[in-house]
C-alpha positions as a printed NumPy array, in Angstrom:
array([[ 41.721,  -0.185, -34.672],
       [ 42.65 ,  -2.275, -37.23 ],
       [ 40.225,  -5.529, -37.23 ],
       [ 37.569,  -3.712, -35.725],
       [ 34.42 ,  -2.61 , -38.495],
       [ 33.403,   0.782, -38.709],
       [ 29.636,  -0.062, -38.054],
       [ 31.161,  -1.227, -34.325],
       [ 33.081,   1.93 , -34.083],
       [ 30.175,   4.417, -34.408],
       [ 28.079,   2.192, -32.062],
       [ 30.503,   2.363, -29.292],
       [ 30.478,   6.256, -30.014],
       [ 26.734,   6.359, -30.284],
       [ 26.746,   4.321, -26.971],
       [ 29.135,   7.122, -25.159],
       [ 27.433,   9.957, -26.168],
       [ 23.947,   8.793, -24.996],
       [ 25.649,   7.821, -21.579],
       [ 26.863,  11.609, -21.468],
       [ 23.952,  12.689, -22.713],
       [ 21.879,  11.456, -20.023],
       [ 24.358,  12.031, -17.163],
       [ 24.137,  15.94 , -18.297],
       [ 20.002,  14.927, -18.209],
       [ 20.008,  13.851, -14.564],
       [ 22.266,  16.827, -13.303],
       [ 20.281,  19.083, -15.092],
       [ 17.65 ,  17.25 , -13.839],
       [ 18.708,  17.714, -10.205],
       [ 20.21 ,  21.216, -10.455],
       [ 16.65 ,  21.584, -11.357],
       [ 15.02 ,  19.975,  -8.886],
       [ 17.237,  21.242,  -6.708],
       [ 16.256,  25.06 ,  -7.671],
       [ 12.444,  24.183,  -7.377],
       [ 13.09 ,  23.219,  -3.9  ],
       [ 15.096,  26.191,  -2.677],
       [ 12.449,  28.492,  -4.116],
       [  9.45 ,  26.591,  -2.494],
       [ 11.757,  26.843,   0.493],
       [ 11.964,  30.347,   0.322],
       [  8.601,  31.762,  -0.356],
       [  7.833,  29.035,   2.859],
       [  9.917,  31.671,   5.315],
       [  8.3  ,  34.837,   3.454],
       [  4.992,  33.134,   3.851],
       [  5.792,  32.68 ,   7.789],
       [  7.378,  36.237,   7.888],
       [  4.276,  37.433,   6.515],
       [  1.275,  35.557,   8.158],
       [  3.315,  36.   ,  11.642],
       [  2.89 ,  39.252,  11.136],
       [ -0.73 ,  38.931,  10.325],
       [ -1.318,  37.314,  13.262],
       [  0.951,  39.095,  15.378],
       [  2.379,  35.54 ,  16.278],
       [  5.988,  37.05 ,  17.686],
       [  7.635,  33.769,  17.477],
       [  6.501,  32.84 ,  13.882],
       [  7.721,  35.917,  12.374],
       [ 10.882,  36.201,  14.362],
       [ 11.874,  32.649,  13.56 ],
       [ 11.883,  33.581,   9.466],
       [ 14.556,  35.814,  10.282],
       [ 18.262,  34.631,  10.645],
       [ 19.847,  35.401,  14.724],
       [ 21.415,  38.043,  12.991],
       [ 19.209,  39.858,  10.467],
       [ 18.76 ,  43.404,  10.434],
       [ 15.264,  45.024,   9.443],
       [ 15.184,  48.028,   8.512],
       [ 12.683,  51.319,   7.657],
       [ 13.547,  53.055,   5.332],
       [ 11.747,  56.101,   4.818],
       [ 11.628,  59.463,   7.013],
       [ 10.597,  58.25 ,  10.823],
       [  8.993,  58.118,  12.813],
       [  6.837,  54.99 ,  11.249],
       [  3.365,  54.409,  12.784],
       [  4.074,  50.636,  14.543],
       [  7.688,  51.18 ,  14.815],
       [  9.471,  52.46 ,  17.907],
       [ 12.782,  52.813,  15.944],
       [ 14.006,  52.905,  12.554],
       [ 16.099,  49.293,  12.15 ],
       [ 16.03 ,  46.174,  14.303],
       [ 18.981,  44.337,  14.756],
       [ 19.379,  40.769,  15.949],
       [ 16.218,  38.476,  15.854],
       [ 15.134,  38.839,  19.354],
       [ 15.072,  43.305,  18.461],
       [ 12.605,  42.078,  15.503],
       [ 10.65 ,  39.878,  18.013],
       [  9.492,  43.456,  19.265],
       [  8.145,  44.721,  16.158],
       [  5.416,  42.038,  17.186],
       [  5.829,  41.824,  21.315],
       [  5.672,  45.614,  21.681],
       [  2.692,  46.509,  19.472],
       [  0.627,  43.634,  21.833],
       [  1.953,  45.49 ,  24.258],
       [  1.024,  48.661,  23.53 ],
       [ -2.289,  47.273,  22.762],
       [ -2.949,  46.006,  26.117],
       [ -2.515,  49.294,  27.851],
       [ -4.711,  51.195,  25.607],
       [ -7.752,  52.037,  27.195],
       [-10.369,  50.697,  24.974],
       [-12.569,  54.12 ,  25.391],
       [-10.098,  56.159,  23.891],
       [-10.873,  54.026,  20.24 ],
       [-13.552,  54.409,  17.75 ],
       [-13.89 ,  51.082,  17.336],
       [-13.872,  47.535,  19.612],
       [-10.498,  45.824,  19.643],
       [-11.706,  42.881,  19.778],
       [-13.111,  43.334,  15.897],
       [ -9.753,  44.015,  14.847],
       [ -8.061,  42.193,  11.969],
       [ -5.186,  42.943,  10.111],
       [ -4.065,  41.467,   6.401],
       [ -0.426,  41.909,   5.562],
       [ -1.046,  41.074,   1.3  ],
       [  2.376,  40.806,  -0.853],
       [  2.415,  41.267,  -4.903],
       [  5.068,  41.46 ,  -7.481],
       [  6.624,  39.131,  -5.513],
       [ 10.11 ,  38.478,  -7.596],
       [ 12.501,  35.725,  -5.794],
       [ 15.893,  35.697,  -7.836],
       [ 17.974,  32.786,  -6.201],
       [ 21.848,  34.471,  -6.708],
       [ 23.39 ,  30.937,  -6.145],
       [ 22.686,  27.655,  -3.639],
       [ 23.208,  30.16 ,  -0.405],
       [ 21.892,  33.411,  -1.428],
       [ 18.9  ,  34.916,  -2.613],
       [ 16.9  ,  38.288,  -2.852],
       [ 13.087,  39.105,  -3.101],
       [ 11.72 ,  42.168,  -3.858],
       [  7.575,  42.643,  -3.245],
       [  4.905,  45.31 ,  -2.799],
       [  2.878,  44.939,   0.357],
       [ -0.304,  46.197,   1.739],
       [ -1.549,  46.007,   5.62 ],
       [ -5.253,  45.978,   5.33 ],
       [ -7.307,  46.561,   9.14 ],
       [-10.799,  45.587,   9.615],
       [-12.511,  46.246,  12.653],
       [-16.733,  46.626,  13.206],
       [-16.217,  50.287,  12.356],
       [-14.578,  49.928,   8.423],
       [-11.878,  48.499,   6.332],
       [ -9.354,  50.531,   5.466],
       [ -5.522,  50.372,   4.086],
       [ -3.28 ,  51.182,   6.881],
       [ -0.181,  51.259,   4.679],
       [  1.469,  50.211,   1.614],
       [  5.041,  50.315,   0.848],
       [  8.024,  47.798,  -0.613],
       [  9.859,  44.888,   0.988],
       [ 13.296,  44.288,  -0.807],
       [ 15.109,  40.877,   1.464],
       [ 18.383,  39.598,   1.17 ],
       [ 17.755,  35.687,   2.072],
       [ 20.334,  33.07 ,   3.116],
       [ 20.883,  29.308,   3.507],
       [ 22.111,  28.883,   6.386],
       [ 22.576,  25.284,   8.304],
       [ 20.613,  23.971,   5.479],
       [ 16.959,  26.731,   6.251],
       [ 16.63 ,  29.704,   4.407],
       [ 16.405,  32.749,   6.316],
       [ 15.484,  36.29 ,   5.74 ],
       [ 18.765,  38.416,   7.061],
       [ 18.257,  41.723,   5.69 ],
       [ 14.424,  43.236,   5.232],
       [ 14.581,  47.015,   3.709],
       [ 10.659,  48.089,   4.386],
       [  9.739,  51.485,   2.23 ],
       [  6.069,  53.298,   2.355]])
């Protein structure tokens, strides 16, 4: 080092440590970035779990759920809705949806005190928490609330809790383990 001045010294190490500096930036940077799209990601297949629900739109609710999730009830059976206690597989949750249509269908509509045809449901989340674990594994807790309007009243059908173990899996997050509590 001998030959070289001191003021050149500290500018070469001023020099490095702003290049490290801002290499630490951008992968900060894109660990963040990265984060903020996993999360958007995920509250994208609760939001389809959700409104296919709502809608009773089989397909868009199964598909938020991985081939293999299981969905399970939790609480003492047997669960207005529900012909069984957990669901295994995605077509098994496809029921959920599929069999209450069904069941719908056959139900003579002189037997209700109200006209089907007024009937809507809300399926509402809060306290939605979503705690990404690491870049392939998640879990979201929430409180939900079915709400069923028909020309007759509005009234809360049921309320309960929704804790989810969520995956990435082939690049999609996927729900692949929904505990349901009233």
């Amino acid at each position: 080092m001998h030959g070289v001045a001191p003021a050149r010294i500290l500018a070469i190490g001023m020099s490095a440590c702003v290049l490290l500096a801002s290499g630490c930036m951008r992968q900060t940077e894109s660990a963040a970035a990265r984060q903020m799209a996993d999360r958007e990601a995920i509250a994208d297949v609760l939001n389809r779990a959700n409104l296919g629900y709502e809608l009773s739109d089989a397909d868009l609710f199964a598909n938020a759920f991985a081939e293999d999730a299981v969905y399970q009830l939790d609480e003492k059976g047997p669960v207005f809705g529900y012909d069984k206690m957990i669901y295994r597989g995605r077509a098994d949750i496809r029921s959920i949806i599929t069999d209450r249509l069904e069941k719908a269908r056959r139900t003579d509509p002189k037997t209700l005190s109200f006209d089907p045809a007024t009937l809507r449901r809300y399926n509402r989340n809060s306290d939605e928490h979503i705690r990404i674990l690491d870049a392939e594994s998640a879990r979201h807790t929430s409180t939900w609330m079915v709400v069923m309007k028909t020309n007759v009243n509005i009234h809360i059908s049921a309320i309960g809790r929704y804790d989810d173990t969520i995956e990435k899996r082939g690049g999609k997050w996927l729900i692949v383990r929904r505990i349901r509590t009233e």
